[in-house]
C-alpha positions in Angstrom: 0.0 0.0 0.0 1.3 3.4 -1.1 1.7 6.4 1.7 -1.0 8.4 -0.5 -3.7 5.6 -0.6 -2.5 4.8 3.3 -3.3 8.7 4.2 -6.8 8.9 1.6 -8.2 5.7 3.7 -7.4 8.0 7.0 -9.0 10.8 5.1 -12.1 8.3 4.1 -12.4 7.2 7.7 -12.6 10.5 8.8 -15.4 11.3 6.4 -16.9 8.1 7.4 -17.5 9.5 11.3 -18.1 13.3 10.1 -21.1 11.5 8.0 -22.3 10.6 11.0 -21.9 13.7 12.6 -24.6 15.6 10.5 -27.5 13.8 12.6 -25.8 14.3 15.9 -25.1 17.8 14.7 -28.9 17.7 13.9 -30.2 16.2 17.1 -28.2 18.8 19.0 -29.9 22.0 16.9 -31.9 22.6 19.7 -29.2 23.7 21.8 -27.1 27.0 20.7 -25.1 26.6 18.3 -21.8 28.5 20.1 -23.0 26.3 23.2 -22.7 22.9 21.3 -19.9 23.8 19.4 -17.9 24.7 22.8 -18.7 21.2 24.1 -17.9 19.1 21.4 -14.4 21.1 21.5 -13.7 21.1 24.8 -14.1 17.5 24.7 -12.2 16.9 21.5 -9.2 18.7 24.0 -10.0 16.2 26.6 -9.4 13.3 24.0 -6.1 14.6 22.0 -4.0 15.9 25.3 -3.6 12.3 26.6 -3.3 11.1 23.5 0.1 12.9 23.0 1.3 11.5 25.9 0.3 8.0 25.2 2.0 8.8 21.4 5.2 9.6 23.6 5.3 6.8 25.4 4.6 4.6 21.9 7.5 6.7 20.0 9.8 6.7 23.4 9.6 3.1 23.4 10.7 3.1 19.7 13.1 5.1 19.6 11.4 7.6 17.9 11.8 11.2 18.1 8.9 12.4 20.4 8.1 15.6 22.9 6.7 18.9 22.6 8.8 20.8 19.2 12.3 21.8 20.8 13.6 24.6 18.5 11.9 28.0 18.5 11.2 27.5 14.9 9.4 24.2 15.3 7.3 26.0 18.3 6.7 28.7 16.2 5.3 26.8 13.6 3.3 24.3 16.1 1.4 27.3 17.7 1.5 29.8 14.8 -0.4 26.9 12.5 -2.7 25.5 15.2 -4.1 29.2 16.2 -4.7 29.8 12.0 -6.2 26.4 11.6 -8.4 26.4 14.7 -9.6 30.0 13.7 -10.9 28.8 10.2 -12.0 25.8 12.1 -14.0 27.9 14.5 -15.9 30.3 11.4 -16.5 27.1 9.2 -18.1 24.9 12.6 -20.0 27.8 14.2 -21.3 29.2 10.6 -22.6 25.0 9.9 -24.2 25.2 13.4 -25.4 28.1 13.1 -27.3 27.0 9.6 -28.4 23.7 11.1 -29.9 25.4 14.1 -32.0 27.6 11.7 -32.9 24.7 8.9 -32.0 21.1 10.1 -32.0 19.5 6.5 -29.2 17.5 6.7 -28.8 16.8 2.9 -28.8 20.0 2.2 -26.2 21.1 4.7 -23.8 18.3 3.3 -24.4 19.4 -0.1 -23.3 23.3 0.5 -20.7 22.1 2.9 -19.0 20.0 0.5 -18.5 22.9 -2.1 -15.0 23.2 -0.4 -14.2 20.2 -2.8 -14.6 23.4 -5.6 -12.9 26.1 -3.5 -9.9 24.4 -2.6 -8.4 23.3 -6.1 -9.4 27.1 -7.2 -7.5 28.1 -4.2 -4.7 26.5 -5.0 -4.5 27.5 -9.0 -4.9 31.2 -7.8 -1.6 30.5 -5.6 0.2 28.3 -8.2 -0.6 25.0 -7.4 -1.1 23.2 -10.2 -4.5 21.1 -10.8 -4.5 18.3 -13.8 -6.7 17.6 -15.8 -8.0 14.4 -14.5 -8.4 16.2 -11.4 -10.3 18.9 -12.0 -12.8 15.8 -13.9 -12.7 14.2 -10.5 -14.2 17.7 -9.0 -17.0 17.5 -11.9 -18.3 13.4 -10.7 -18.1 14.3 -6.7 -20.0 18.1 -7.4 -22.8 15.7 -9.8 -22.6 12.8 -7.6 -23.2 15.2 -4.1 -26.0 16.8 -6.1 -28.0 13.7 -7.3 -27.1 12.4 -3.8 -28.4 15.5 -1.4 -30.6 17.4 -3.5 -33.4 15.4 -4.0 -35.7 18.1 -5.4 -33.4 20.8 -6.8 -31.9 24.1 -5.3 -35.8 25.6 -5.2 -35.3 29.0 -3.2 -31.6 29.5 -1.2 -33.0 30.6 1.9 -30.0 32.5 4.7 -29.1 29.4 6.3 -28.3 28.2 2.7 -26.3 30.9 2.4 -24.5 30.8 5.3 -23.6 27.0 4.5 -21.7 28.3 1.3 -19.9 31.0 3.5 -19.2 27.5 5.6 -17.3 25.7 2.7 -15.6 28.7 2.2 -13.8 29.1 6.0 -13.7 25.0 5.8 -11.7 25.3 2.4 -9.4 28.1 3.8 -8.4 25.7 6.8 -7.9 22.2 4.2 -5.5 25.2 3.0 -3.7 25.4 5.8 -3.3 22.4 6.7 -1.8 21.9 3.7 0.7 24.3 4.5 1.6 23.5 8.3 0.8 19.5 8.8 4.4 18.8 7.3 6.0 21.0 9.3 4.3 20.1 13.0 3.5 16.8 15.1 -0.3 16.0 13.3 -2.0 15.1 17.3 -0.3 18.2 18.7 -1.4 20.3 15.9 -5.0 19.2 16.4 -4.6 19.6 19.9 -3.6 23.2 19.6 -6.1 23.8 16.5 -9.6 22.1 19.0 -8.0 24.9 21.8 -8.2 27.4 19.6 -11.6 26.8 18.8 -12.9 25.8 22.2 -11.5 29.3 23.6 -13.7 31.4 20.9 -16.6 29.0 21.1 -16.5 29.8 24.9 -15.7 33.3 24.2 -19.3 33.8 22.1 -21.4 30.9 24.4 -20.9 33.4 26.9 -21.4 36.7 24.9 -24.7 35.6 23.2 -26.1 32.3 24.6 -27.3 31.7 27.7 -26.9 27.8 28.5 -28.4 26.2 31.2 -27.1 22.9 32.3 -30.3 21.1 31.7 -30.0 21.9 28.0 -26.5 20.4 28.1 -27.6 17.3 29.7 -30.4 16.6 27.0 -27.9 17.2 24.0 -25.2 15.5 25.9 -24.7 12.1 23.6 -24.9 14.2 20.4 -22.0 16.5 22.0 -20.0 13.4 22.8 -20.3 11.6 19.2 -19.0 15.1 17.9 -16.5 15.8 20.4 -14.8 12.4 20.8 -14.9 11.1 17.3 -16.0 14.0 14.9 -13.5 16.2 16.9 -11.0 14.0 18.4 -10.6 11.5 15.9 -11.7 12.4 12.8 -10.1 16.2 12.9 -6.7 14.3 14.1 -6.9 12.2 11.2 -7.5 15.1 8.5 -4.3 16.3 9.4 -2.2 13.2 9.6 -3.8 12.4 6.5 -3.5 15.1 4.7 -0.2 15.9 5.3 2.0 16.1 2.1 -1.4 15.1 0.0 -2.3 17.0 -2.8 -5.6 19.0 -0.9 -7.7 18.3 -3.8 -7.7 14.8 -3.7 -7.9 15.3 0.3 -11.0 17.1 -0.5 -11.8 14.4 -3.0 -11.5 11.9 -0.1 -13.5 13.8 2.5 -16.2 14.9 0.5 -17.5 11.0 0.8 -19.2 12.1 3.9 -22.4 12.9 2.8 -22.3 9.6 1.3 -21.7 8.1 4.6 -24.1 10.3 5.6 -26.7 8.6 3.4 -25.8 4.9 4.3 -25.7 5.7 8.1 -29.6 7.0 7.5 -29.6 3.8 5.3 -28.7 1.5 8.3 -29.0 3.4 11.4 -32.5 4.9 10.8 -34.2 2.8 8.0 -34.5 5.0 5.3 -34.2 3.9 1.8 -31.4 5.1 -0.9 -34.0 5.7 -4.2 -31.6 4.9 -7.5 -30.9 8.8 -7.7 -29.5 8.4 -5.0 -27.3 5.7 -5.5 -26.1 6.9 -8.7 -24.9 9.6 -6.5 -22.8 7.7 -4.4 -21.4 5.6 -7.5 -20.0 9.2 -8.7 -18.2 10.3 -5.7 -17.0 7.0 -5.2 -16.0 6.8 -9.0 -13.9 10.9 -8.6 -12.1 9.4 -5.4 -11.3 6.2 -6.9 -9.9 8.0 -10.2 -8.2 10.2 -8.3 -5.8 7.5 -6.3 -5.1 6.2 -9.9 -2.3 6.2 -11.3 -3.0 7.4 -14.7 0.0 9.5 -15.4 2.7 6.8 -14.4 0.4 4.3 -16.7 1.1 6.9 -19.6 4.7 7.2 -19.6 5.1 3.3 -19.3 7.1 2.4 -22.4 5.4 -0.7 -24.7 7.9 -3.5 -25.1 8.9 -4.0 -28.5 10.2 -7.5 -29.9 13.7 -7.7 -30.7 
């Protein structure tokens, strides 16, 4: 197995649990939106900072390098990129929250969210990165695939929590960019850890400034808060960033945009409902971009033909 199809199955499995996340995110719509997101980050802090000491012990007993970044450099680029991913972080989650709290349609939040998988490779082209092809052809199926698969009976009328959705994809496709640019150059845990801080401060910061949370609210949205802040948070964020790190962020993007599809099978499984052949066919298409995109077309290309003697 290949490092990039080794860091796209992280980057699947993390799409996998924020599929899941949508009707947790759902369930807790009731509570405010600064409120839940505070929670589920606070607890995503409670799961990463004993995991770096559990991931010191691990490398420690390997012989691995391990520790909090030694060099003033290496801090500098710890703190500097956590703070800048966590503050995109922060936008993107409390602008999704904010949406689902207004209009709880999941599909359609999964639909808008995943326009980041548009933003980032036009990101990227308008700071130099270059985008194939092939690639941008992957873009096409997932954008077709998410909309056969979420949009069941068009666009109709984008109401303000639709709009505020596509604001989301925007902050969420400005922190894939940064990760991008500071997961290669910082531990991926500690980098999470410092990036769910970061968030959970600000959270905090605006629970207190417009919300007024009572802990009886807290305690009926509890289990949605603790899908989202030990896996969606925890895990799954942790595992964008290992993941991604030295990936091209479009096929990243690529990779995580299968979460609506999870989306779709865990209402599939979990709840009962049925996938129509629309549907389906929508799923097929993401699945087909992310599959094409781990291909390796170009290498297939430049193979020379053998020629008899």
């Amino acid at each position: 197995m290949t490092r990039q199809t080794r860091q796209t199955l992280m980057l699947v499995l993390a799409a996998g649990i924020w599929g899941m996340a949508f009707v947790a995110q759902s369930m807790g719509a009731q509570l405010g939106a600064f409120t839940f997101l505070a929670g589920r980050s606070w607890l995503g802090v409670a799961v990463l900072w004993p995991l770096t000491a559990v991931l010191d012990r691990i490398r420690r007993k390997n012989g691995e390098a391990y520790g909090w970044p030694k060099t003033k450099e290496e801090k500098t680029n710890l703190y500097r990129g956590g703070v800048i991913m966590g503050f995109w972080l922060f936008l993107a989650a409390a602008t999704q929250q904010i949406a689902i709290t207004i209009d709880p349609s999941t599909a359609k939040a999964s639909f808008l969210t995943a326009m980041y998988v548009v933003l980032v490779p036009l990101a990227g082209a308008l700071f130099g990165r270059r985008v194939g092809g092939r690639i941008w052809l992957c873009v096409a199926l997932a954008v077709g695939g998410l909309y056969l698969l979420c949009m069941k009976n068009g666009f109709g009328r984008l109401q303000g929590s639709d709009w505020l959705l596509l604001l989301c994809a925007v902050w969420f496709a400005a922190q894939i960019m940064a990760i991008d640019k500071y997961s290669p150059l910082a531990d991926g845990v500690r980098l999470s850890l410092v990036q769910f801080f970061t968030v959970s401060v600000l959270a905090t910061v605006c629970m207190l400034a417009f919300e007024q949370p009572t802990l009886t609210a807290v305690r009926q949205n509890l289990w949605p808060m603790l899908y989202c802040g030990v896996f969606s948070s925890g895990v799954a964020y942790t595992l964008q960033i290992v993941g991604q790190k030295g990936l091209n962020p479009t096929v990243a993007c690529l990779a995580m945009c299968l979460e609506s599809v999870f989306g779709a099978l865990g209402g599939w499984l979990v709840l009962n409902q049925t996938l129509s052949g629309r549907e389906i066919g929508g799923c097929a298409l993401i699945f087909a971009a992310v599959v094409l995109a781990q291909l390796p077309v170009e290498q297939l290309w430049k193979k020379p033909v053998a020629t008899k003697e």
